[in-house]
C-alpha positions in Angstrom: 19.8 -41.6 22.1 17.4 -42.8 19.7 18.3 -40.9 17.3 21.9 -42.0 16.8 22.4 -44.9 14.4 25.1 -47.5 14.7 26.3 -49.7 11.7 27.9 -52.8 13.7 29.6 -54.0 10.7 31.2 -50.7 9.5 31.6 -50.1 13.3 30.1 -46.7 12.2 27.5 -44.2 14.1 25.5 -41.0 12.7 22.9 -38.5 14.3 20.1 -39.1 11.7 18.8 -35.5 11.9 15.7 -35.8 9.8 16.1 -33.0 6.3 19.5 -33.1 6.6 20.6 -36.7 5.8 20.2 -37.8 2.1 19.2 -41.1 0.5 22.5 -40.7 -1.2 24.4 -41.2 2.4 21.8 -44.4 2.8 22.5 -45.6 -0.1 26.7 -45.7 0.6 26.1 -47.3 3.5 24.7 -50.0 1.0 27.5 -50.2 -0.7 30.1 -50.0 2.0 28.2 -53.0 3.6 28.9 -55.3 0.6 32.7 -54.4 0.5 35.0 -57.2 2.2 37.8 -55.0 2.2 36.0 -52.9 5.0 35.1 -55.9 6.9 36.4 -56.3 10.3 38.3 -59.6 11.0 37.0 -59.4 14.7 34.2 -56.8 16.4 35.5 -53.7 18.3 33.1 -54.5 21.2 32.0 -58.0 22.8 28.2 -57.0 23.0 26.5 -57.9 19.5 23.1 -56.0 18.6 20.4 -58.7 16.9 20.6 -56.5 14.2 23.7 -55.2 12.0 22.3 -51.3 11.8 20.3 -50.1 14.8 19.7 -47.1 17.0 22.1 -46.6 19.9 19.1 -46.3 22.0 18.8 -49.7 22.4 21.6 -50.5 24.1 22.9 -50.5 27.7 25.6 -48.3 29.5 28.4 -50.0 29.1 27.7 -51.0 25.3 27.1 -47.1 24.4 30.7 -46.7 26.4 31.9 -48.8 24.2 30.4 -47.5 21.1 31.9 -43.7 21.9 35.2 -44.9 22.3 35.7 -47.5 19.7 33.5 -46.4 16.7 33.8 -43.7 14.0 31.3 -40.7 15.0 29.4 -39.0 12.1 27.1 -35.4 12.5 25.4 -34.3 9.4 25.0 -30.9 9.6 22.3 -28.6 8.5 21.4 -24.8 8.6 18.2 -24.6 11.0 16.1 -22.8 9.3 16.3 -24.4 6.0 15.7 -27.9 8.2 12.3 -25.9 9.4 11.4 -24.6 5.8 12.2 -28.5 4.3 9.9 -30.4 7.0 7.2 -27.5 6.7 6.9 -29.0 2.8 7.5 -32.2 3.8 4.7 -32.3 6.7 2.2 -29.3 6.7 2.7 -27.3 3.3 -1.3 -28.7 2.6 -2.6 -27.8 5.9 -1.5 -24.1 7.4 0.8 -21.2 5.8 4.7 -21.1 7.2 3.8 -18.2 9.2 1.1 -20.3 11.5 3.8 -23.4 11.6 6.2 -21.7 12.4 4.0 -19.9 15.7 3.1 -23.8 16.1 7.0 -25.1 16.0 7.6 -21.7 18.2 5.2 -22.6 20.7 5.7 -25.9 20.5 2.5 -27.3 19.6 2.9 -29.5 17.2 3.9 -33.3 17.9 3.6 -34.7 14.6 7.0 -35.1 13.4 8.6 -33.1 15.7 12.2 -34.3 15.4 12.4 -32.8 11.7 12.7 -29.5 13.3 14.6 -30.5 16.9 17.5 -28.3 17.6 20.5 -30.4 16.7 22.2 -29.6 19.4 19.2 -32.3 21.5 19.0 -34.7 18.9 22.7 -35.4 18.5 24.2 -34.9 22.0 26.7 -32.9 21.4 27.6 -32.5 24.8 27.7 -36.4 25.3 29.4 -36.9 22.2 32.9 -36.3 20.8 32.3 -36.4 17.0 34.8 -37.3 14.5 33.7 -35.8 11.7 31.0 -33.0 11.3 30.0 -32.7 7.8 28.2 -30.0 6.2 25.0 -30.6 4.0 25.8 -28.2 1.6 29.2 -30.2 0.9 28.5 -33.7 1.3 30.3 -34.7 -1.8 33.5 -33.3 -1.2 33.1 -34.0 2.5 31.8 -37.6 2.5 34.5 -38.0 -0.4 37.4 -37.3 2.5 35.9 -39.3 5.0 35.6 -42.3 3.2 39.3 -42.1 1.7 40.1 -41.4 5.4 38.1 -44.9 6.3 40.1 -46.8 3.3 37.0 -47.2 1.0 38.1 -47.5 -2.4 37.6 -44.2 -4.4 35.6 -45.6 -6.9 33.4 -47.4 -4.7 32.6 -43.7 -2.9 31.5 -41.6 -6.3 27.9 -41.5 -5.4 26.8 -38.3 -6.2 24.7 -36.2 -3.3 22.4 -34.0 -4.5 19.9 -31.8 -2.8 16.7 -34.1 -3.6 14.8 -31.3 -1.9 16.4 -28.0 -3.3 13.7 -26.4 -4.2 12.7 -26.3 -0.4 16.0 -25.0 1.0 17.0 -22.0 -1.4 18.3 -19.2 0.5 15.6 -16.9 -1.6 12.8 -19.6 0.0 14.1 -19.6 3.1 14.6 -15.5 3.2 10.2 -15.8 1.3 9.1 -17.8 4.0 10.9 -15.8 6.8 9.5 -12.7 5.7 5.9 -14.1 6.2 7.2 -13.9 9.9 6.7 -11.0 12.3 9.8 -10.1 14.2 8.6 -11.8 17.3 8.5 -14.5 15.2 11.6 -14.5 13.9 13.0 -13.8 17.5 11.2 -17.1 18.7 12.9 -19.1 16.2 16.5 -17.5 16.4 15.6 -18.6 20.6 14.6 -22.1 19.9 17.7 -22.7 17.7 20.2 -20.6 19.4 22.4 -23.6 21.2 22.7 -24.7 17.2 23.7 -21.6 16.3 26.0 -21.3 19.6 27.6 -24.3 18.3 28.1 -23.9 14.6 27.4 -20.1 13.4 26.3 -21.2 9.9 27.5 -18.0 8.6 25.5 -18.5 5.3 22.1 -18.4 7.6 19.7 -15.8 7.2 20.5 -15.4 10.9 23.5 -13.1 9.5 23.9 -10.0 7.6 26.6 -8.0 6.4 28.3 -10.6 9.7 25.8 -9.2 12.2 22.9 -10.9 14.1 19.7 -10.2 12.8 16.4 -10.2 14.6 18.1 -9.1 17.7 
């Protein structure tokens, strides 16, 4: 549960899934944290981290109870293979071609970094956790926008703008480049390491789809 991050004071959680939360999301968080009007008179749970934002991972059964029950649930999500193209430029772009990191990633031999290209599906829980909102990274403005009118933040205190810092890693014609450096086993491998994602959320602008059929099957 390490992954999951709790905001006592917002009595907020997220699944940081690393390439597909911004600096923009962050950087509300910032704001939201200086607003009294989102303050809670009195905590939701008795047990009180050291720390106002902190990973779930660090607290005990009952606490984490506590935390699923009483606090708003966030999942940023993100197509899986443009995750795996944006932490290939991130990590390894100077040391090996997409084709050999992706046999790496496929075989799992790579440690370094490794939770950039996790399944979501393992990083986030999803069968431990009953989101409340699941918002898609290609939409976050509009998206966040809703949530945070649904939360009773004011609307001008949510116009932070969230932009792609990273766009020119997660094209759909980069994504579609890199894929094609791939063999079909390849491709295979990945669709099979990712498959309990796509099980859960079809992402029907992948380049899993075509014409609405499976590729690479």
């Amino acid at each position: 549960l390490s992954g999951i991050m709790v905001n006592e004071q917002l009595q907020l959680m997220f699944c940081a899934v690393p390439d597909a939360i911004t600096q923009s999301w962050r950087n509300l968080l910032e704001v939201l944290e200086s607003l009294d009007v989102l303050l809670k008179e009195e905590p939701a749970l008795e047990y009180q981290a050291e720390t106002p934002y902190h990973s779930m991972g660090e607290r005990n059964l009952s606490s984490i109870k506590g935390l699923l029950s009483f606090y708003t649930k966030v999942l940023f999500m993100r197509e899986p293979f443009q995750r795996l193209v944006s932490a290939y430029h991130r990590h390894f772009k100077e040391e090996m071609t997409f084709k050999e990191f992706a046999q790496s990633v496929a075989s799992r031999r790579l440690a370094k970094a490794n939770s950039s290209w996790e399944p979501l599906s393992s990083l986030c829980h999803l069968c431990l956790i009953d989101y409340d909102y699941l918002l898609v990274y290609s939409f976050l403005d509009k998206e966040v926008g809703f949530m945070m009118k649904r939360m009773g933040v004011p609307q001008e205190e949510a116009l932070l703008e969230f932009e792609d810092a990273e766009a020119q890693w997660t094209s759909s014609s980069l994504v579609e480049r890199c894929f094609s450096e791939l063999s079909h086993q390849q491709q295979k491998q990945l669709v099979q390491l990712y498959r309990t994602d796509f099980a859960a959320f079809k992402f029907s602008n992948s380049l899993l789809w075509k014409n609405g059929k499976k590729r690479y099957s």
